[in-house]
N, C-alpha and C positions, 0 to 999 in steps of 0.2 A: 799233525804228528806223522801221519801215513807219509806224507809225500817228502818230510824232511830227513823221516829214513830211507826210502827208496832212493832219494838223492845221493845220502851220503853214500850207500850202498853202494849205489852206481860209479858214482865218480871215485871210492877208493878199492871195491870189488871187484877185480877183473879174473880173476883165475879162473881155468876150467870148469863149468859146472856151477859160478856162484848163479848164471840167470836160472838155471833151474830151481836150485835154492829157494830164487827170491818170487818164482813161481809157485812154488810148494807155501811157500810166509800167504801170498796173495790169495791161498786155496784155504786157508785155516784160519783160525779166530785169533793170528798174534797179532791186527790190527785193533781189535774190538776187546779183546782176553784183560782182567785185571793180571797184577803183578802176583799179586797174594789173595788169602780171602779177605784180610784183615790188618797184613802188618805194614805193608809200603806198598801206596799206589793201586791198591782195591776199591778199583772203580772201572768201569769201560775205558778201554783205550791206556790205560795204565801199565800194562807190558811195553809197548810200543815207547811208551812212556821212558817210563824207567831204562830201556833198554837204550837210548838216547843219552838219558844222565849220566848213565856210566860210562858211553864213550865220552861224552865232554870231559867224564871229569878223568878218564883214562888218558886221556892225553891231554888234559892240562899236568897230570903228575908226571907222566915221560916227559913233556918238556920241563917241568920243574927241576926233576933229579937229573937230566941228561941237556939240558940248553938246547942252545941253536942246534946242536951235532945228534939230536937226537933220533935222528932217521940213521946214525951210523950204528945202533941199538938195534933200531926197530923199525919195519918198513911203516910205512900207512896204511897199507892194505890190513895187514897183521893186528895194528891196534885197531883196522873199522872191524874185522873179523871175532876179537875175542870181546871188544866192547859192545857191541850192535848184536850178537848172535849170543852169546854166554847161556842168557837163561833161555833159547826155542825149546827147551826140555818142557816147558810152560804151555803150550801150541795144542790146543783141545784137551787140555790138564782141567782146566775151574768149570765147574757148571753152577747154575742160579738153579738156587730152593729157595720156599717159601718157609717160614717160621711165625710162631707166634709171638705179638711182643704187645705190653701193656702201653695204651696210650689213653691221658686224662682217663683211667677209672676202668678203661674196656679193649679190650684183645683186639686188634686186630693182626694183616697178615704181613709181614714186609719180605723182600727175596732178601737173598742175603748167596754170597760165594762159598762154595763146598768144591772139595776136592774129586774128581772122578777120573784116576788114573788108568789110561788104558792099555799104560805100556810101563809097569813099573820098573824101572832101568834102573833108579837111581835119581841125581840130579845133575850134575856136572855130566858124569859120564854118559846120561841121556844125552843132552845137549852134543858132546863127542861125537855117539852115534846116530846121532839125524843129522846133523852136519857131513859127517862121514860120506853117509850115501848119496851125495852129490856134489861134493867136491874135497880132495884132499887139502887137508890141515898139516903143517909142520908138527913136527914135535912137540914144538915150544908152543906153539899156539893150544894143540889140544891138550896139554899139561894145565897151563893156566886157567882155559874154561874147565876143564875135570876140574880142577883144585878150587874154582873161584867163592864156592862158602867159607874158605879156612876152617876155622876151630866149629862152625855150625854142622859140616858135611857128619852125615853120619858114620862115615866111616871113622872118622877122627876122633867120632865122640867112643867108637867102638874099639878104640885104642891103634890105629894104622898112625904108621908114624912115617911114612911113604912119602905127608906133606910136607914134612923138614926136608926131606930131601929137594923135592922139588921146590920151597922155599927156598932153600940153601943155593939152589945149583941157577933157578931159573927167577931172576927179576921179574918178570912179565907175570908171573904166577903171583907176586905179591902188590905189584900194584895195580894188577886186574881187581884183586880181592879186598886191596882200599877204597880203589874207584866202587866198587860194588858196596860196598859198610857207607862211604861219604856220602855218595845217591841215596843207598835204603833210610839212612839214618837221620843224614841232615838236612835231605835238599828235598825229601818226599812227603807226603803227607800219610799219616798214621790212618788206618781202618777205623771202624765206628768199634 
């Protein structure tokens, strides 16, 4: 998985600043990191993971909705950028505990993924801002990662209605945020 992002990375990432980016990726656990603790892709290597799916399936839906012409949309660069990076808000986020769980009759100890935030940002907007400090983002590109939970983000749930807008105004913000629901949903596997 490591070297099929660093690839895509390379070959569609050229802007100022993405090789320190992808230096910063190589210094922290978004090779090794699960997705979640529990709900898609909570396992080692499961970020990396997942963060794969969603560009596949990010640009399987640009060319779906937009054809052949669909680089007149949207660069490549653009969709490796909000597909391959979305969630680095994740990047030394999960740590492993231990728990107790009942097996044939008697306790023993399994690890399990727990949250240890050390930068409570947020989540999209994390992502925005660790992105941020090493290479600029367009507009649209960091609209769409901010916004890519949809209806989950807690702002949304805390009544911001911000996302219609940027649903409204910016494509890319809505089918980042399918590609992201089709990977977590259909194409990943569920935590124990």
């Amino acid at each position: 998985m490591k070297s099929s992002f660093i690839n895509l990375y390379n070959a569609n990432i050229k802007r100022e600043g993405a090789d320190k980016l992808l230096e910063y990726l190589e210094n922290t656990d978004f090779f090794s990191a699960p997705s979640s603790t529990r709900f898609h892709s909570a396992f080692e290597g499961g970020l990396c993971q997942h963060s794969l799916k969603v560009y596949s399936k990010l640009l399987e839906l640009v060319k779906l909705q937009y054809g052949e012409r669909w680089q007149d949309m949207f660069s490549a660069e653009s969709i490796a950028i909000v597909g391959l990076l979305h969630d680095i808000c994740k990047v030394n986020y999960y740590i492993t505990e231990l728990r107790n769980v009942k097996v044939s009759g008697g306790w023993t100890q399994r690890p399990y993924y727990t949250v240890h935030d050390k930068l409570p940002y947020g989540h999209g907007e994390k992502s925005v801002f660790i992105i941020s400090n090493y290479m600029r983002l367009s507009a649209v590109e960091a609209l769409a990662i901010n916004w890519h939970m949809g209806g989950f983000d807690d702002r949304v749930k805390g009544g911001s209605y911000s996302i219609s807008e940027a649903f409204d105004k910016y494509p890319l913000c809505v089918l980042l945020h399918t590609a992201d629901l089709l990977a977590s949903y259909l194409e990943e596997q569920r935590g124990e």
